[in-house]
N, C-alpha and C positions, 0 to 999 in steps of 0.2 A: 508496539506502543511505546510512546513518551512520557512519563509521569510531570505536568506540570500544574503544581503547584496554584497556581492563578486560575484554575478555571475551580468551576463546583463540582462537587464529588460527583464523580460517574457521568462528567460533561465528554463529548468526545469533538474533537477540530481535526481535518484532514488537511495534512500543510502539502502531502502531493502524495495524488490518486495512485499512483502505479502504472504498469503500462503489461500489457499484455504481450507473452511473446510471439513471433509470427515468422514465418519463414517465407522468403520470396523466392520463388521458381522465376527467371527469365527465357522462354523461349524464342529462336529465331527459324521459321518455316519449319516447324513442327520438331526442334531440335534445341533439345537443351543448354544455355550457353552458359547459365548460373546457377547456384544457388547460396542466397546467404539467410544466415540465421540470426535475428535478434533475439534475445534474452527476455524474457520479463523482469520488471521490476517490481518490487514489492513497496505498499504502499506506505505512506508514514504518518500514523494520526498522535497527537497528544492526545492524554486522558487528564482526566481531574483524579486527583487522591482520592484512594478508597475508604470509606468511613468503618472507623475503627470499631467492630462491633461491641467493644464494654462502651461505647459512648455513642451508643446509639437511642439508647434508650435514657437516654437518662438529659 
């Protein structure tokens, strides 16, 4: 998470989802000629500021 300021406390915005990782096998006539591996990637949301609890009541 990104702490940003401009939004309202406990708002949340996803500026990029993530990607899940996945591995491709290529075969040729039943015979494996590849394989490559992507990575996941983890996703990136900003948050709104956490409301301070002595000023929450008040």
């Amino acid at each position: 998470y990104v702490e940003n300021r401009d939004l309202k406390p406990g708002e949340k915005v996803v500026l990029d989802p993530g990607k899940e990782g996945v591995t491709v096998r290529v075969y040729r006539n039943d015979e494996l000629i590849s394989t490559d591996t992507y990575e996941a990637e983890s996703s990136i949301v900003q948050i709104g500021p956490s409301i301070d609890p002595d000023k929450r009541n008040k």
